[in-house]
TORKOL-382965 format. One record per residue (C-alpha): residue in three letters; x, y, z. Coordinates in steps of 0.1 Angstrom, whole numbers, plus 5000, padded with zeros to 4 digits. Each point is the difference from the previous one (the first is absolute). Layout:
AlaXYZ
...
***
This chain:
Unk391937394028
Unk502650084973
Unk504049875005
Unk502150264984
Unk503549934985
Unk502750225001
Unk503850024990
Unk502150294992
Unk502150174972
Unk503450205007
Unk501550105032
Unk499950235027
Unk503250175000
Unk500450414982
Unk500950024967
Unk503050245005
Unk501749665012
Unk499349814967
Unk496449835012
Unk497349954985
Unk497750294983
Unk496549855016
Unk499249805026
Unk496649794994
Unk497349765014
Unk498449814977
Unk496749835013
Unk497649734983
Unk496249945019
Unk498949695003
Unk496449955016
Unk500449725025
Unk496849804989
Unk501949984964
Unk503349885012
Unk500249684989
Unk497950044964
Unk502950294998
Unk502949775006
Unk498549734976
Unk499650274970
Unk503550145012
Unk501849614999
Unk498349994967
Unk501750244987
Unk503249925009
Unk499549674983
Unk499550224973
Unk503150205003
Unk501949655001
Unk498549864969
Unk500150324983
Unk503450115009
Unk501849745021
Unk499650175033
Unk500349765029
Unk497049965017
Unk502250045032
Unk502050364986
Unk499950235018
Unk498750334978
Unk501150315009
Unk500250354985
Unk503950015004
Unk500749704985
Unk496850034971
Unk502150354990
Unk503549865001
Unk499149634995
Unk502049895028
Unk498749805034
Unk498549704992
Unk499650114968
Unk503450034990
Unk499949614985
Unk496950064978
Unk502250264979
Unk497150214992
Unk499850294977
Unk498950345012
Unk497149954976
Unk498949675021
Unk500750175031
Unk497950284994
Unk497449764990
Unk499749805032
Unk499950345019
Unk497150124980
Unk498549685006
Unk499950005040
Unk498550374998
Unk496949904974
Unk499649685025
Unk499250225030
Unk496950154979
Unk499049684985
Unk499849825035
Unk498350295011
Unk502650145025
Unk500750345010
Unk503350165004
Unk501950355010
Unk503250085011
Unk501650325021
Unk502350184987
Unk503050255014
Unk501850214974
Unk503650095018
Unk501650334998
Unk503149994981
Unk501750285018
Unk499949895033
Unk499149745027
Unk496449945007
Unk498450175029
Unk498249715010
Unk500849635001
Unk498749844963
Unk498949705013
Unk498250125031
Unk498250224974
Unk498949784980
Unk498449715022
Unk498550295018
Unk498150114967
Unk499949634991
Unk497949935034
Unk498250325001
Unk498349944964
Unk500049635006
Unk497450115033
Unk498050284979
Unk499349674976
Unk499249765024
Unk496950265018
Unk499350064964
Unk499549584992
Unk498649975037
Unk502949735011
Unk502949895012
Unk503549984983
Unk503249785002
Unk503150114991
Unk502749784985
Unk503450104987
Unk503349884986
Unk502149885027
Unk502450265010
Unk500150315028
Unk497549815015
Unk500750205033
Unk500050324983
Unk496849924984
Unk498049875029
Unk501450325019
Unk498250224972
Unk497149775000
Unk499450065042
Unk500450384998
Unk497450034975
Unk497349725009
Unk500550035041
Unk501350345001
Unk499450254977
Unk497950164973
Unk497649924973
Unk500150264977
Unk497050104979
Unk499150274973
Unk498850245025
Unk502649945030
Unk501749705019
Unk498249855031
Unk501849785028
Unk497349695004
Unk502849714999
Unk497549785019
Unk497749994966
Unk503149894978
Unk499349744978
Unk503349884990
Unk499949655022
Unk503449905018
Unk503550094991
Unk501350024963
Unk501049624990
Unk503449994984
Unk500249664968
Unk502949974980
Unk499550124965
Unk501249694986
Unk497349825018
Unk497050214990
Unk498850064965
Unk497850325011
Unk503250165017
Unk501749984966
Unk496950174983
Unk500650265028
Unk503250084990
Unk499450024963
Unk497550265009
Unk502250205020
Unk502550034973
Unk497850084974
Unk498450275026
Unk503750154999
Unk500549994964
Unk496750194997
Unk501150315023
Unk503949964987
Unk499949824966
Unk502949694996
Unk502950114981
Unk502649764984
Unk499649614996
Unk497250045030
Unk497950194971
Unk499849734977
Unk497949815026
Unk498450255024
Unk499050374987
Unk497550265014
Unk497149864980
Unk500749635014
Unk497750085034
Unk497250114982
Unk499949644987
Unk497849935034
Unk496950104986
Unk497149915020
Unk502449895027
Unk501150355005
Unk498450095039
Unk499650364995
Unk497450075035
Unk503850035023
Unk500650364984
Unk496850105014
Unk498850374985
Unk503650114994
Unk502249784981
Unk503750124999
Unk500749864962
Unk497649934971
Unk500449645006
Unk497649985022
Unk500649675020
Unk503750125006
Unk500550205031
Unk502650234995
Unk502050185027
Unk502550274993
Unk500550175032
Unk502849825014
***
């Protein structure tokens, strides 16, 4: 069984009314026989962070507030050069603990509003790759994300687990009694889950890649930063067609 973490980068609203350029899903994999050996190396590295750089063991570390330092981080008065370090750090961790990671991306059209509802989009990708993977490992997956739509999300999960399609290289079959995605989609505060955070930082950094930072954002985050995975990088959920040379992001333009 494998728990899979996922938060989410930008917003769901067109860009002609000022939002956001992408809308992403970033997703860390962590095998459930591991889970606790992962959350000992991960609370070892935040004891790191706090004796390296002062972070609270208790902050809250989010891409947002790593490229702005603001949140909990506004006290610290980090540099950009620190900030960028700590983010650079969390993506190496994922391949030195042996994790796996992807994220989904949706590249909005600038000129007008998209066809299809962003979100619903993207957790459908999100659950259609994540159920390609599990028949792939032979076994089941949990879902846990960042507390939120939890409504909207669990709607998405139903339609796609109960209800709908698994889509494959060579065509999409209905066999929603075979999925291996096991209950609903379990909403945890980001603040209360170290592996959500990671989640996040990955779905930014997925952003960045398709849409490089500009700005202050760039002195922390830039297109190169995802690559930083390494190892970590899950590239099996683009299957035999990969939509973007990164090959562990999933991009999807055809909003």
């Amino acid at each position: 069984m494998h728990i899979i973490y996922v938060d989410e980068s930008g917003d769901t609203g067109a860009r002609p009314r000022g939002a956001s350029p992408i809308y992403a899903l970033g997703s860390v994999v962590v095998p459930a026989v591991r889970w606790n050996e992962v959350l000992e190396e991960v609370v070892a590295f935040r004891r790191h962070l706090a004796e390296r750089f002062g972070v609270p063991m208790r902050a809250e570390i989010k891409a947002a507030w790593l490229l702005h330092g603001s949140g909990d981080l506004r006290p610290l008065g980090l540099s950009p050069g620190t900030r960028r370090a700590i983010y650079e750090l969390h993506l190496k961790l994922l391949a030195w603990v042996q994790l796996e990671a992807f994220a989904v991306v949706l590249h909005k059209p600038a000129d007008r509003h998209p066809r299809t509802d962003p979100s619903e989009l993207a957790w459908t990708t999100l659950f259609q790759r994540l159920e390609a993977f599990a028949a792939r490992r032979e076994g089941p997956l949990s879902v846990i994300h960042d507390e939120g739509d939890n409504a909207r999300i669990r709607k998405h999960a139903r339609q796609r687990t109960r209800y709908g399609f698994s889509g494959g290289v060579y065509g999409a079959q209905r066999h929603p009694e075979r999925s291996r995605i096991v209950e609903d989609p379990h909403p945890k505060r980001s603040g209360e889950s170290y592996l959500v955070q990671f989640a996040d930082l990955v779905a930014y950094a997925s952003a960045a890649a398709i849409r490089p930072s500009a700005g202050s954002a760039g002195k922390v985050v830039d297109g190169r930063t995802y690559a930083l995975l390494g190892d970590a990088r899950l590239t099996e959920v683009t299957g035999l067609r990969p939509r973007h040379a990164e090959r562990s992001i999933v991009l999807r333009d055809d909003l």
